[in-house]
N, C-alpha and C positions, 0 to 999 in steps of 0.2 A: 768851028769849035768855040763853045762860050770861054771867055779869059776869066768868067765869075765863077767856074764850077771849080772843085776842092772834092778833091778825096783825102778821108784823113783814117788813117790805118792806125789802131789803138790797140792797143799792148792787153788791156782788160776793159772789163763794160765799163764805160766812164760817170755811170749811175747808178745809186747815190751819189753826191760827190762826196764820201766821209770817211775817204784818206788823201793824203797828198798827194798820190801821180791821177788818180782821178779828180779831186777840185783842178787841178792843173790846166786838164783835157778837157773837163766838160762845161767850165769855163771860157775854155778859148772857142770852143764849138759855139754857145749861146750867142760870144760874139764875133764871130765869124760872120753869123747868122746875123745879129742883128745890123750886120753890115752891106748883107745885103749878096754875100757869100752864097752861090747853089753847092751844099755839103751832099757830100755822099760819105757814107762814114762805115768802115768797115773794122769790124769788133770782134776781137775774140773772148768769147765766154766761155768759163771752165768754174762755175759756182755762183756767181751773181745771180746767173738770168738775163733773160730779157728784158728791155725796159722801155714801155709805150713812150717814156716821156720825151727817149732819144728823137722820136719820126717828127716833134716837133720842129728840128732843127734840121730836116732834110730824108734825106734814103738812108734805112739802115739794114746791112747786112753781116749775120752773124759769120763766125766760122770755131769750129772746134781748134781746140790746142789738144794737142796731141804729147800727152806725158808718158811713157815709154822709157824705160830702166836701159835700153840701147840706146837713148838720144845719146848719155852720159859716155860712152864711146866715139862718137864723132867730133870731126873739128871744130863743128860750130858751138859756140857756149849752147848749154839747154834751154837758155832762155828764148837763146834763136830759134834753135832747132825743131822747139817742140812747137814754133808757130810760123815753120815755112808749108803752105799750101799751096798747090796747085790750083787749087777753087779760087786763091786768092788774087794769085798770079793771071790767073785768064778774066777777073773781072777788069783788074785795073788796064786790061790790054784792050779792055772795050774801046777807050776812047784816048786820045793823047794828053788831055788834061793832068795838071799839075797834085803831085803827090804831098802829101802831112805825112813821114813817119814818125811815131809815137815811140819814142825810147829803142835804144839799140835794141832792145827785144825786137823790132819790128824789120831792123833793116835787111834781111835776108832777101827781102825783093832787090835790093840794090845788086844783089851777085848778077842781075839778069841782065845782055845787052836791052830788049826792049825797054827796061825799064830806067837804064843809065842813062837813057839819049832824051828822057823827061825832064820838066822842072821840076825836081825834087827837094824837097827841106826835109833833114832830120832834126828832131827837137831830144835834146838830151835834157832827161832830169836830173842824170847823177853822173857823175867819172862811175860807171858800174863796179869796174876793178878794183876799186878803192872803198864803194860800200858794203861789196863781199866781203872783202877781207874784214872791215870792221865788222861781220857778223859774225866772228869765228869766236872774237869775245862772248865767254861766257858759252858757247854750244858744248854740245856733246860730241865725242869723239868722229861718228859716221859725220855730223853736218860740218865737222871743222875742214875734214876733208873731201866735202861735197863744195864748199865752200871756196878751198883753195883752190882746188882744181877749176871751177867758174870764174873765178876773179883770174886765173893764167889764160884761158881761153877770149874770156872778155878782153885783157890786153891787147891779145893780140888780135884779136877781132873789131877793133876801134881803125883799123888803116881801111873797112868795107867805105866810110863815113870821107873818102876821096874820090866815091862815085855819086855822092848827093853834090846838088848845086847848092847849096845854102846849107850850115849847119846854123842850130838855134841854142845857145845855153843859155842854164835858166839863174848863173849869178855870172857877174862881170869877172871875176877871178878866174871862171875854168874856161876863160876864155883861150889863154895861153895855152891850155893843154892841149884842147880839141884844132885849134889853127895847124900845128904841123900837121893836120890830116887835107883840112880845107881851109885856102886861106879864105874863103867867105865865109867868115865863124863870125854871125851878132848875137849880141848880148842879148834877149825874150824872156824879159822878168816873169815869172810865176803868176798865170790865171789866178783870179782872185774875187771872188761874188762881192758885188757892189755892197758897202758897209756903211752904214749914217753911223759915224760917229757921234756920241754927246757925253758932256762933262758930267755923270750922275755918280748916285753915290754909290759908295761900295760898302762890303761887309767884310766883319772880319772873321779872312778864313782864307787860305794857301790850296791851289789850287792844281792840281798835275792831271793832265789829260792826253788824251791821244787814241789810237786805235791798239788796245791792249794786245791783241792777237798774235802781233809781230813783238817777235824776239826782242828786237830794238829795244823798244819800248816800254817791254815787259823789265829789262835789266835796266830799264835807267828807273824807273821807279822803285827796285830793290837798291838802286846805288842812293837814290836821294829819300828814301826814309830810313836806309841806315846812315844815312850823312847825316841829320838830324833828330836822329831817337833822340841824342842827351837834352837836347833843346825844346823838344812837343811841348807844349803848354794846351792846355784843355779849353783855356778861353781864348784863344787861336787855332781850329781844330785846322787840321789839313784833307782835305779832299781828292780822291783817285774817280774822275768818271772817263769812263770810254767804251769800246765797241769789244765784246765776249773775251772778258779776262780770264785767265786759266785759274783751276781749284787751289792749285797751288798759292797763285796771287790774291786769290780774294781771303786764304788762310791767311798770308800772309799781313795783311791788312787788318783783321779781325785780329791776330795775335798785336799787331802794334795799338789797336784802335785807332784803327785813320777808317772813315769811313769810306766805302768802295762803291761808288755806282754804276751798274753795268746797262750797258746798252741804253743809254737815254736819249729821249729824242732830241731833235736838233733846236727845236724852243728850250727844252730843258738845258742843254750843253751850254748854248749861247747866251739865256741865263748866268748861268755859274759863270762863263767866261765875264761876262760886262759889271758884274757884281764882286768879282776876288779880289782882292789886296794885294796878293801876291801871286805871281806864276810861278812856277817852278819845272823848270827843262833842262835834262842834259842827255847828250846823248855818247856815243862811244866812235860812232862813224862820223868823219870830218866831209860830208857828199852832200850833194844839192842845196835845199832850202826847206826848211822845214813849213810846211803852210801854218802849220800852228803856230805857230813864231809869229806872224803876221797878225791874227787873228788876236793873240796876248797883248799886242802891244798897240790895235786898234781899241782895247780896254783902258778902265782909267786905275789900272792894277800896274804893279811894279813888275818886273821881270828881271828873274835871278835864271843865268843861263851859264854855261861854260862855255868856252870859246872855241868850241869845236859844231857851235848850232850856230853860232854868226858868222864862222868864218867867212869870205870873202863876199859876202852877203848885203855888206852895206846898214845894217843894222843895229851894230853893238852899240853906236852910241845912246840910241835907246834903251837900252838893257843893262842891268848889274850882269858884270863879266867873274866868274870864281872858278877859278879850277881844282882848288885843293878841297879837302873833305873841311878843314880849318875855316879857312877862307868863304866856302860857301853856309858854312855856320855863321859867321859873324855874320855877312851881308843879312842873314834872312832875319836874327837876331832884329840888327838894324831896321831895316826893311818893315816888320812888322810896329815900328813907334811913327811909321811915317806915310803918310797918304799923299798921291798926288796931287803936284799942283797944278792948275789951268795952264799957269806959262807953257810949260814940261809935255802935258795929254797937246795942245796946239802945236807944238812942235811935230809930235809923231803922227797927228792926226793931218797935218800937212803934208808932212813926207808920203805917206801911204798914200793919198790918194792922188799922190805926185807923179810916184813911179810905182804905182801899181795901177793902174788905169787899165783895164783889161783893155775893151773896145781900143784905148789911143794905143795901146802896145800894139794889138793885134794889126793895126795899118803897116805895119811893117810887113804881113805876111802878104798883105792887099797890095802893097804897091810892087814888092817883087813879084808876084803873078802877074801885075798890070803891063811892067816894065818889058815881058817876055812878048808882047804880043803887041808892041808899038812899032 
């Protein structure tokens, strides 16, 4: 049995990477790989697709999620349940080599003895039960209560996570949480595509972005352009780009005149990201790490956030902190008379590539497989 081989069980196709739990994953796949890592990587797709660019970085095998209006009757959350397989279950029994799973969505294999008696790591992106719940804000009736019932089952589905040998969070805060499950709980900062930072200039213009699709998202941009309607000024325009915004939000945006771009490429995004003055992020659920956050503040743009995107994150000092509708008005007010300074961009352009070092994180995952087989 090679000690270099890695199966890594992922929650959804980890390509493109152009949301957060996928930069995350297919991130720490590239440097797995470029470590020297034999990956075998097992994907559930239910919309992405396939994606040749995966076989680069090893063996790839699909499997269907299985979504089914009875999962919602079972004990296991649906997130589990709709991606427990058998197909998946008899691959990994191929060989005794050391298991990746990708988000409590994944850990269902851990209910099996064969697969307890493995070296297992789960890698948590979020406290699940806690970003459910934050998605209640703002739904509709069915999903408030599709929602609560997921975050009760997620609860209590967090004790599966004392049959992995290693748990992985992805900020140093929820470390405490996941420990009464396993105490070999480390801290595995957020995968992160290598970024040259430079001091260039910006334009001025506020910039809100993300993957529109998700609820989330969609309500933090109806909370932060009506945080700032009284304030818009025309020769500071604000900007919405991200990945298939609903009719509704791109109405929405025509009615305020913030201009809205949908679906732009990743030169285009990254663009508008190295070029803003100002970011602008909030969100409603206090869970994981936002990758975007990351990416704003590899810019030499301000970032205006609430303290529910930095929590335990390690970040804030970076970032203008506002939690009131008040409060995040004056900051942006402010914000918009002031451009960064070199001191200020070297600071955060140190810390990022301090502790987001994918490849130097990722030897944590390299030395505890190493350690098993000494």
């Amino acid at each position: 049995m090679s000690n270099k081989h890695l199966h890594i069980v992922c929650l959804d196709v980890p390509f493109p990477a152009d949301y957060g739990g996928a930069i995350d994953m297919f991130y720490r796949i590239q440097a797995l790989h470029s470590l020297g890592v034999n990956l075998t990587m097992h994907v559930f797709e239910y919309g992405r697709g396939k994606q040749r660019e995966l076989e680069k970085y090893g063996t790839v095998k699909y499997y269907k999620r299985t979504k089914s209006i009875f999962h919602l009757f079972t004990k296991r959350p649906f997130i589990v349940q709709s991606r427990m397989s058998k197909e998946l279950l008899k691959e990994l029994s191929l060989d005794e080599d050391p298991i990746l799973f990708e988000g409590l969505h994944t850990c269902g294999m851990l209910e099996f003895a064969s697969i307890q008696h493995r070296m297992t790591f789960a890698r948590m992106h979020n406290v699940e039960h806690e970003y459910y719940l934050g998605l209640t804000m703002g739904s509709t009736f069915l999903k408030r209560w599709f929602f609560r019932l997921e975050a009760r089952k997620l609860q209590r589905y967090e004790a599966i996570l004392s049959k992995a040998k290693h748990v992985f969070v992805i900020k140093e805060s929820d470390r405490s949480h996941f420990v009464k499950y396993q105490e070999n709980t480390l801290f595995l900062p957020a995968s992160f595509p290598p970024i040259e930072g430079r001091f260039a200039a910006i334009k001025r213009y506020a910039l809100i972005h993300g993957n529109l699709s998700v609820s989330e998202n969609e309500q933090s941009v109806y909370w932060i352009l009506n945080t700032l309607q009284k304030v818009m000024d025309p020769t500071f325009p604000l900007v919405v780009a991200g990945k298939n915004p609903s009719k509704r939000l791109v109405a929405f945006c025509e009615k305020m005149n913030v201009q809205i771009l949908a679906n732009p490429s990743e030169k285009q995004l990254n663009t508008l990201i190295q070029e803003a003055q100002i970011h602008l992020l909030h969100t409603n659920v206090p869970s994981g790490i936002k990758l975007k956050l990351l990416s704003c503040i590899h810019s030499v743009g301000h970032v205006l956030v609430n303290s529910h995107l930095v929590q335990g994150s390690g970040l804030a000092p970076f970032c203008t902190v506002a939690d009131e509708p008040k409060e995040y008005r004056l900051h942006f007010v402010g914000l918009k008379n002031h451009e960064m300074t070199k001191e200020k961009f070297d600071q955060r352009h140190a810390y990022i590539i301090t502790h987001f070092n994918t490849a130097a994180n990722c030897r944590i995952i390299l030395r505890l497989m190493e350690t098993t087989h000494e």
